[in-house]
C-alpha positions in Angstrom: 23.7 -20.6 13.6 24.1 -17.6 11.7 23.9 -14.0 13.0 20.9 -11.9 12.8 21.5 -9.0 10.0 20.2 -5.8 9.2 19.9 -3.6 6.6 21.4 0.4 8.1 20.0 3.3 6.4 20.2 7.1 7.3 17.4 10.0 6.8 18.1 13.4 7.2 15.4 15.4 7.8 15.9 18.8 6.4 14.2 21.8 8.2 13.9 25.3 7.4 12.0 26.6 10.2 8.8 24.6 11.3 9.1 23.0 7.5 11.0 19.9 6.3 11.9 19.0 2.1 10.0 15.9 1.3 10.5 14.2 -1.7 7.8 12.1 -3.7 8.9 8.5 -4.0 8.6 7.2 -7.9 9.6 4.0 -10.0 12.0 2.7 -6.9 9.8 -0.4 -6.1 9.3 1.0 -2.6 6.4 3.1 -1.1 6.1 4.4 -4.6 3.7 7.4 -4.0 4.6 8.3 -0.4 6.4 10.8 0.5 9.6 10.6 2.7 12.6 12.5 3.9 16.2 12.0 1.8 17.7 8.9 2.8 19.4 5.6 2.3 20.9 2.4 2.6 24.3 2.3 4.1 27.1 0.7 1.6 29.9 -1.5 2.5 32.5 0.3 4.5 30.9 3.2 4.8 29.1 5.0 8.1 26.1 5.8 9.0 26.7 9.9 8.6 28.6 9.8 5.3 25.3 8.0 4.1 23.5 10.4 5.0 25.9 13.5 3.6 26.0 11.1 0.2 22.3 10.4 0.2 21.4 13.7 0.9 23.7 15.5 -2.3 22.4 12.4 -4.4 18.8 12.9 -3.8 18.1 16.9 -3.3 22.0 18.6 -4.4 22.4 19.5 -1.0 25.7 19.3 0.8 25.9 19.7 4.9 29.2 19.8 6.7 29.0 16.6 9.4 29.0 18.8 12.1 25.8 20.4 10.9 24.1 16.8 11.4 22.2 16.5 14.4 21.1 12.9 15.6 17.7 12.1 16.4 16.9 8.8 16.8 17.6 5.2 15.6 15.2 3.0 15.0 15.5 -0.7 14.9 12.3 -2.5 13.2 11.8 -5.6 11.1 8.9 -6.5 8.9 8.4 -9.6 11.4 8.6 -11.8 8.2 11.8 -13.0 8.2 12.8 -11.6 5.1 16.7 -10.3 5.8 15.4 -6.7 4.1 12.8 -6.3 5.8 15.5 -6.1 9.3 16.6 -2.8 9.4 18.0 -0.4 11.1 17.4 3.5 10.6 19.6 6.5 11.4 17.5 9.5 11.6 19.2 13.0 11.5 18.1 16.7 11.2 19.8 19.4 9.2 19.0 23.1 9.5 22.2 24.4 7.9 23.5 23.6 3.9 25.0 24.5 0.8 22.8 24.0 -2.8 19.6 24.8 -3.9 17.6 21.5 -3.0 16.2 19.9 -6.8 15.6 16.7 -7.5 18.5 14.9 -8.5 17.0 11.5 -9.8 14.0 12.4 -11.7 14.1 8.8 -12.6 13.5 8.3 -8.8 11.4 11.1 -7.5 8.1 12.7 -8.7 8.2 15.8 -6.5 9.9 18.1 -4.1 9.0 20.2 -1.4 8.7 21.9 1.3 5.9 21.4 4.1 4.9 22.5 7.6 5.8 19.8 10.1 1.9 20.6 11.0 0.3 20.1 7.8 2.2 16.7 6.0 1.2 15.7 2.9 -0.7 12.0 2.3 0.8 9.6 2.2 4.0 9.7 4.5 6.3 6.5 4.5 4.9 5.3 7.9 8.0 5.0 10.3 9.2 8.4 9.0 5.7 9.6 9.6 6.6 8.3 13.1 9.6 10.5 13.5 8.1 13.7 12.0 5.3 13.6 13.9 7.3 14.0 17.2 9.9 16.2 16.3 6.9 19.0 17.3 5.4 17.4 20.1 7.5 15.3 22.1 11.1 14.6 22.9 12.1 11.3 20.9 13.6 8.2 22.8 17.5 7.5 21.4 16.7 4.1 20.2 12.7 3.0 19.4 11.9 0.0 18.4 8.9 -1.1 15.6 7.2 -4.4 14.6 8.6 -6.6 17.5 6.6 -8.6 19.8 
């Protein structure tokens, strides 16, 4: 029998104040049109915080030291299809200290940058970022949750 797989991929959630950078998802084949926080998938050999350093100068130009990245919460959630991409597992961090002036850095990816009030999100949000967001005001978030499982 083989193993059950999933597909790691780290967010950083950058916050100046009560406001975090969003960037508006274009031409990637995924939630085109929502807007998320700078992330993605893990490669081969590499961990779940140098993803999220690489990711993070990749998509907004903005380089953190590792000690500036603050864990928030994984999240383990599968599209309850089956499908091996659609079993993942998310490392969420927060970043209030960096170095660059955050642009877009694959126009080719992105159709827009910037920053909003953790109480006024724009429409739409990728949902289980939404998820994230919405309780880094209100409520202390679990270290691990869990979405889409019986």
């Amino acid at each position: 029998m083989d193993r059950f797989r999933v597909v790691p991929a780290a967010y950083v959630i950058v916050r100046r104040g009560d406001e975090v950078l969003l960037l508006l998802r274009a031409n990637t084949g995924y939630m085109d049109g929502f807007w998320a926080v700078p992330a993605g998938h893990v490669e081969s050999g590499e961990s779940a915080v140098a993803a999220a350093l690489r990711e993070l100068k990749e998509e907004v130009g903005l380089e953190v030291e590792p000690a500036d990245l603050v864990p928030v919460t994984a999240m383990h959630r599968t599209g309850g299809n089956g499908d091996p991409i659609d079993e993942r597992v998310d490392f969420f961090f927060t970043t209030s200290r960096w170095t660059g002036e955050p642009s877009i850095m694959e126009p080719e990816k992105a159709a827009g940058l910037d920053w909003y009030p953790l109480d006024k999100l724009p429409e739409p949000l990728v949902p289980h970022e939404a998820r994230v967001l919405a309780s880094l005001t209100s409520e202390a978030l679990p270290a691990v949750i869990v979405q889409g499982f019986a």
